[in-house]
C-alpha positions in Angstrom: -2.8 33.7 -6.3 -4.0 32.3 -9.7 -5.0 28.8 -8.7 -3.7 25.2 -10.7 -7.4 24.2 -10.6 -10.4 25.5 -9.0 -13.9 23.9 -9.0 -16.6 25.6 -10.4 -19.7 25.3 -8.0 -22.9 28.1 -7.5 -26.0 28.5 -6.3 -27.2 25.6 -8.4 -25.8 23.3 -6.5 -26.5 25.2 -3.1 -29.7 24.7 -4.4 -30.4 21.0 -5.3 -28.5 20.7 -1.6 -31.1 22.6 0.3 -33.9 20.6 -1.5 -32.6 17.2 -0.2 -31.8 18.7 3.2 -35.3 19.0 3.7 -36.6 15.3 2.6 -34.0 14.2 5.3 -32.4 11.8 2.7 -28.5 12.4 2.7 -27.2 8.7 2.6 -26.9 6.2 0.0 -30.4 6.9 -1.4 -32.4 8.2 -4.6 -30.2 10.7 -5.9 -27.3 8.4 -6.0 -29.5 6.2 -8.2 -30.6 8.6 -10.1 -26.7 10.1 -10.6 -25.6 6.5 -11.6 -28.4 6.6 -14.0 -27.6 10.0 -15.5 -23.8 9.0 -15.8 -24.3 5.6 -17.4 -26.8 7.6 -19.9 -23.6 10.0 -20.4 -21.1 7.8 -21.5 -23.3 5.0 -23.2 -22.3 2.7 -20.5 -24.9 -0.2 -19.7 -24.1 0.5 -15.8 -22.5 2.7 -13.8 -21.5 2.4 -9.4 -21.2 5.3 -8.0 -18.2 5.3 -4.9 -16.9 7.2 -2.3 -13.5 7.8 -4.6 -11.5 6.7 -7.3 -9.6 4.8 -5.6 -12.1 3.1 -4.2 -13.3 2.3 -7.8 -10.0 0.9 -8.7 -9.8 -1.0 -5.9 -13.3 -2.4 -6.2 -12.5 -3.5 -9.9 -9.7 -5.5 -8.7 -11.3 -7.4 -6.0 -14.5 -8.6 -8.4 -11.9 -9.2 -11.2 -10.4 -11.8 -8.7 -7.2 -10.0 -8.3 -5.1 -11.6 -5.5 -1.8 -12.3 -3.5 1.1 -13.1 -6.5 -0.7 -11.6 -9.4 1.3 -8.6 -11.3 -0.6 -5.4 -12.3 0.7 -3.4 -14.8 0.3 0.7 -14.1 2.4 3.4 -15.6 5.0 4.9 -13.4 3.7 8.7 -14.3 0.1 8.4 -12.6 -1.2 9.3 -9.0 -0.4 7.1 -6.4 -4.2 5.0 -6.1 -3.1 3.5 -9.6 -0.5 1.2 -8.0 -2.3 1.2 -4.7 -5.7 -0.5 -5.2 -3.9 -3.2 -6.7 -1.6 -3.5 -3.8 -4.3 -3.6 -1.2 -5.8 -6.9 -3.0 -2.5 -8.3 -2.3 -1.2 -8.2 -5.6 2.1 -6.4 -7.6 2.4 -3.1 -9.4 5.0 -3.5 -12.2 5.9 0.0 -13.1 5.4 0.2 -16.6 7.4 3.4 -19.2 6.0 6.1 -20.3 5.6 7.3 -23.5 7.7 10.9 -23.2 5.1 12.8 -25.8 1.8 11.9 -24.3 2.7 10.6 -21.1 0.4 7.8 -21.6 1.7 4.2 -20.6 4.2 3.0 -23.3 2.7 -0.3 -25.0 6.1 -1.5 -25.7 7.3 -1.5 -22.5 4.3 -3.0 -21.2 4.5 -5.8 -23.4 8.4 -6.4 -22.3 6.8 -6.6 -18.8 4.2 -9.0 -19.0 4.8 -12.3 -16.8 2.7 -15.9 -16.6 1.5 -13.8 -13.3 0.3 -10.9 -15.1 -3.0 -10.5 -14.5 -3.7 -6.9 -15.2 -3.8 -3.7 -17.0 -4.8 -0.5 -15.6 -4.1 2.5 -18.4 -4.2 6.0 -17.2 -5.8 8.8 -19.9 -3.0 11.3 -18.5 -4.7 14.9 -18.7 -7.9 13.9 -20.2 -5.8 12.3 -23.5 -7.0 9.2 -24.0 -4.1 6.0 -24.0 -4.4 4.1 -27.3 -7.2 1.5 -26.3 -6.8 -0.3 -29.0 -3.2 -1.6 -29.0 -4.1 -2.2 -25.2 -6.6 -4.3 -25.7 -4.9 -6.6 -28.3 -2.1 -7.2 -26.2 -4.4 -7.9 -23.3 -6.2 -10.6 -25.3 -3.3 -12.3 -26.3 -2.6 -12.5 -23.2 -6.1 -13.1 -21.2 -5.3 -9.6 -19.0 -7.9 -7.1 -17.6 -8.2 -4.2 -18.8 -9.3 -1.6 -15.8 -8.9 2.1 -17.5 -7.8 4.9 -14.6 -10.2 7.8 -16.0 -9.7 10.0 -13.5 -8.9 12.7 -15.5 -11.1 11.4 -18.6 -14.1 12.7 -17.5 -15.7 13.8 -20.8 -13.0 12.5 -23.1 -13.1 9.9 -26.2 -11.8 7.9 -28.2 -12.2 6.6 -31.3 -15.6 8.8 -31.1 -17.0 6.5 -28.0 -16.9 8.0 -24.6 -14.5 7.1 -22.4 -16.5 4.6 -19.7 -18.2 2.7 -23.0 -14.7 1.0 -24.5 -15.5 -2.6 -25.2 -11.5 -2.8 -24.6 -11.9 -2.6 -21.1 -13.7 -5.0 -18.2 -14.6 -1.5 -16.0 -13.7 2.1 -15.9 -12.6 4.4 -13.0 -13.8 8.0 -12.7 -12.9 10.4 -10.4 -15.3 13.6 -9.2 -12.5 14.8 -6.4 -12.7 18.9 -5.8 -10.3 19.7 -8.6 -11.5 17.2 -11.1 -13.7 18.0 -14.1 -16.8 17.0 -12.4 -16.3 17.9 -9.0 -18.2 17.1 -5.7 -15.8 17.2 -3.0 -15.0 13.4 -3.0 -16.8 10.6 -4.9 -16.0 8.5 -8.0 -17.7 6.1 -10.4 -17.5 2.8 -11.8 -18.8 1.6 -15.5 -18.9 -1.4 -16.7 -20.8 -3.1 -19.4 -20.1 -6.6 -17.8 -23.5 -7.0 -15.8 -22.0 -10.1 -13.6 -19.9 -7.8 -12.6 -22.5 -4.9 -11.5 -24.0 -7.1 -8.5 -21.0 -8.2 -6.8 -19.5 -4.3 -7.0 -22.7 -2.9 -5.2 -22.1 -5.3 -2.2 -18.2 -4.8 -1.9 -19.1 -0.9 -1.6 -21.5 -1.1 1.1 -19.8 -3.7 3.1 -21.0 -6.7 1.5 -24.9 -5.6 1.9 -27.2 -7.8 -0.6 -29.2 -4.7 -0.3 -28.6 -1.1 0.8 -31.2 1.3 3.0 -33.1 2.6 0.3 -33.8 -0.3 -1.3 -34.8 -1.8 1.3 -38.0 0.6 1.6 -41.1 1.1 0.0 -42.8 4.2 -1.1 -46.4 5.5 0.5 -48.0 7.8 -2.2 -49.8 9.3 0.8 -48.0 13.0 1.5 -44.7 11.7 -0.3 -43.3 9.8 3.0 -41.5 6.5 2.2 -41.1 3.9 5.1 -40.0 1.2 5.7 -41.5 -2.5 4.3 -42.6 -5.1 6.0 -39.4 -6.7 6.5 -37.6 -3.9 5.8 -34.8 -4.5 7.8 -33.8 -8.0 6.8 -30.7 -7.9 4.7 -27.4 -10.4 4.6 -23.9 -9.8 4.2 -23.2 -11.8 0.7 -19.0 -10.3 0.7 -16.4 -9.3 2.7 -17.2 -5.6 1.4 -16.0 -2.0 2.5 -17.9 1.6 3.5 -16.9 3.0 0.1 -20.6 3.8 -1.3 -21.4 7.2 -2.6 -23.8 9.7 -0.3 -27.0 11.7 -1.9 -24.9 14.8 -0.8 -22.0 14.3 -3.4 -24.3 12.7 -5.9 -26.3 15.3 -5.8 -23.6 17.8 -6.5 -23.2 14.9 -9.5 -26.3 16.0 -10.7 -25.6 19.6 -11.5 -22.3 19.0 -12.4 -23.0 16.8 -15.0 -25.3 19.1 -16.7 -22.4 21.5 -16.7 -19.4 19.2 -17.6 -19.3 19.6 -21.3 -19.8 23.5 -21.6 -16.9 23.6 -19.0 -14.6 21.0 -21.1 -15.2 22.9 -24.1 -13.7 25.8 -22.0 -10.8 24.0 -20.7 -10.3 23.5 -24.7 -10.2 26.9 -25.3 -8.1 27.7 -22.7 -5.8 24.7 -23.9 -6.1 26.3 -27.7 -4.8 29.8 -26.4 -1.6 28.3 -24.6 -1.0 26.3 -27.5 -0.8 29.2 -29.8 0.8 31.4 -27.3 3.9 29.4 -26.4 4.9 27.8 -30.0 8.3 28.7 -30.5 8.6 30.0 -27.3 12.0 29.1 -25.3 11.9 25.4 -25.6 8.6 24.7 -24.5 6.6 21.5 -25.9 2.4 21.7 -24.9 0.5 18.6 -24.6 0.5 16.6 -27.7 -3.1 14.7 -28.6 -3.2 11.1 -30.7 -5.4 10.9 -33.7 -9.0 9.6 -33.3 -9.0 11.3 -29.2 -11.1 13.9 -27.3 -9.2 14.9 -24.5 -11.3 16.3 -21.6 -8.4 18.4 -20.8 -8.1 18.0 -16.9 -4.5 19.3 -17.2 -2.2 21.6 -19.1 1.0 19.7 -19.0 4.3 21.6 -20.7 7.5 20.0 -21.3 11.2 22.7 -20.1 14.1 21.7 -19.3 13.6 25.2 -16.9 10.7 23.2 -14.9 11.9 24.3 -11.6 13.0 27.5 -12.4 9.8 28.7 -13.9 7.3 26.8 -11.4 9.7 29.5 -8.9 9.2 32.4 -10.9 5.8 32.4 -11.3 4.8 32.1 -8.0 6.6 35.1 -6.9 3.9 36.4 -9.7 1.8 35.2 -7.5 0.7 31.9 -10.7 0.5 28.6 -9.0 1.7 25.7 -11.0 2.1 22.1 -10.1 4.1 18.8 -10.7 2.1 16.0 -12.2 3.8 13.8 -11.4 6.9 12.0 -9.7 7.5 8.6 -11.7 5.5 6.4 -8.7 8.7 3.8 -8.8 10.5 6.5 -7.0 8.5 7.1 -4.4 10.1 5.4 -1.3 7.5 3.4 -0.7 8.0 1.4 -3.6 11.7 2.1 -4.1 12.3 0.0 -1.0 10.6 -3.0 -2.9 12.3 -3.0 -5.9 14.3 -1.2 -8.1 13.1 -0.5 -11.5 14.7 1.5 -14.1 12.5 3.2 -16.7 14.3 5.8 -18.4 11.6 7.5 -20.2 9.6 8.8 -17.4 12.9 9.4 -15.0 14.0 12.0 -17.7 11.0 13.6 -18.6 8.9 14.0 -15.2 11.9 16.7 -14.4 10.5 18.7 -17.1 6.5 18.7 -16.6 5.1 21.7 -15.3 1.1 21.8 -15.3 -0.2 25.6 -15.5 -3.6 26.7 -14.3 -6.3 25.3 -16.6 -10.0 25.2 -15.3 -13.3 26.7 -16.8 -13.3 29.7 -14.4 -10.5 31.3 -15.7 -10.7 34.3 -16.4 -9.3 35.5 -19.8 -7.1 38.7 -18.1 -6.2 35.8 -16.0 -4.9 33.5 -19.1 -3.4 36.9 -21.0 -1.4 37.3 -17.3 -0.2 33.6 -17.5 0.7 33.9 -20.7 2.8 37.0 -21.0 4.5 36.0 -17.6 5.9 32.8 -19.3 7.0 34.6 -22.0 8.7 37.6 -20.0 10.2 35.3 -18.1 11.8 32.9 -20.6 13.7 36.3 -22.2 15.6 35.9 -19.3 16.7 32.2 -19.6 19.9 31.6 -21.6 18.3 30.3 -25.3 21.9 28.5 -26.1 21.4 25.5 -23.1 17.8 24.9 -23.9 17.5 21.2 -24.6 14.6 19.7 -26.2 12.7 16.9 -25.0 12.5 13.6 -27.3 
């Protein structure tokens, strides 16, 4: 089975991983400095926290923004579920905000319509890797004193307006992702940059439960043989916050580490993988391929097509033995929020029934993408051409 994603790991990393098995440092230690330090470096941020998730990081920008019982988030209803989530576990509301149906990015219209003297909030998502338009964002969000918290958890790599995503002076913090499938994978781990520096304090002690200070810096280092110990008073620390266990590990941030140095050779492949599927399915059946907005880089975490024959071809090609995926059900119809509220938002209720995200990751292989390619197309000779319907 051709794979939807598939991370790209070696013996680089196996590596790096046996080195800092033998120091007998795995926690929340050096390299997890040092992988904050590398990332802040990569995307220009002034700092970066490095988490246990994503949705930790989007959880842990709410709580230091002050985001509480009664206040209204704003998310788009196409996301993954943590969007609405980590606002929800403060306390506070997701309002499901449209979509727009070309870039699946959260529809700035709709948002303004939805915006409340409880709104507190903004969390964009850069859907695939494209980038939402930051800039309409963020005036609407000054005009109406909101946060701006950017879900980047596909955006690993990406820009806009020539800046990295994670260095936008629109937003208050950004939210990475490094899960297994994600662009810079380590198993599990995320990151959060900010160039707010009263913000960078308070986020280091609600991800390590409220700690002033963590393990490692709590030590001192003995030049003698390499051997760090303990200080003095090495122990003494004090719990500042009511904090969670959501730091990042040396073992994933090592992982970080090689990954990193690897991330934008393997975008630039997920580009040119993008490219060929772009040139291969124009004009075929009534297929639409992910559309990018002037002045954006997309990272390209997902291919994304638009047919009416969603179902039909996600069926097909896995008897081909392709994998393909949904990405994803409109979040306001998930039962767990439908019981809270209905919401009607006609955009992403039409068009999620047509996504259909094929395989896209640097690993594949081009017989691979020339297989994928002429499947699609074999397979769409079949469909009846005359019902096709294409997507606004």
């Amino acid at each position: 089975m051709i794979q939807v994603f598939k991370p790209g790991l070696g013996k680089e990393e196996i590596q790096a991983l046996t080195e800092i098995f033998e120091t007998g440092w795995i926690g929340l230690g050096p390299k997890t400095a040092e992988f904050e330090k590398k990332f802040a470096e990569f995307t220009g941020a002034k700092y970066a926290i490095a988490v246990n998730s994503a949705t930790a990081a989007l959880h842990l920008s709410c709580l230091a923004l002050g985001i509480g019982p009664g206040d209204e988030v704003l998310v788009p209803a196409i996301t993954f579920i943590s969007t609405a989530h980590a606002p929800s576990y403060c306390g506070a509301i997701p309002v499901f905000v449209d979509v727009d149906p070309v870039t699946l990015n959260i529809s700035i219209e709709d948002m303004k319509r939805k915006i409340t003297n409880k709104t507190r909030a903004v969390i964009p998502v850069h859907f695939g890797g494209h980038p939402a338009l930051m800039s309409e964002i963020a005036e609407v969000a000054q005009e109406h004193g909101l946060f701006v918290i950017e879900d980047a958890a596909h955006a690993c790599g990406s820009k806009y307006h020539g800046k990295s995503i994670g260095n936008l002076s629109e937003s208050d913090t950004t939210c990475f992702s490094f899960q297994a499938v994600k662009n810079l994978p380590v198993g599990d781990g995320g990151m959060i940059t900010t160039n707010r520096v009263e913000l960078v304090r308070l986020l280091n002690q609600l991800r390590w439960m409220g700690i002033d200070k963590s393990t490692w810096d709590r030590t001192e280092e003995i030049n003698d043989h390499s051997i760090r110990s303990f200080s003095e008073y090495g122990w003494y620390y004090e719990i500042q916050e009511l904090g969670y266990k959501y730091h990042m590990n040396d073992i994933a941030a090592t992982i970080g580490l090689i990954q990193l140095k690897k991330l934008e050779s393997a975008n630039e492949r997920r580009e040119a993988i993008a490219r060929k599927y772009d040139q291969a399915f124009e004009g075929v059946g009534d297929i639409q391929c992910p559309v990018l907005q002037k002045n954006t880089k997309s990272s390209w975490h997902n291919y994304v097509i638009k047919t009416a024959y969603r179902d039909q071809l996600n069926l097909r090609l896995k008897e081909k033995g392709i994998a393909t995926g949904v990405h994803y059900m409109p979040l306001h119809l998930q039962p767990f929020y439908r019981r809270q509220k209905k919401v009607v938002l006609p955009q992403a209720e039409q068009v999620w029934t047509q996504l259909l995200t094929l395989p896209l990751y640097p690993e594949l292989k081009d017989e691979e993408i020339g297989f994928i390619i002429s499947s699609i197309k074999e397979i769409y000779q079949q469909f009846p051409v005359t019902t096709l319907k294409k997507i606004a």
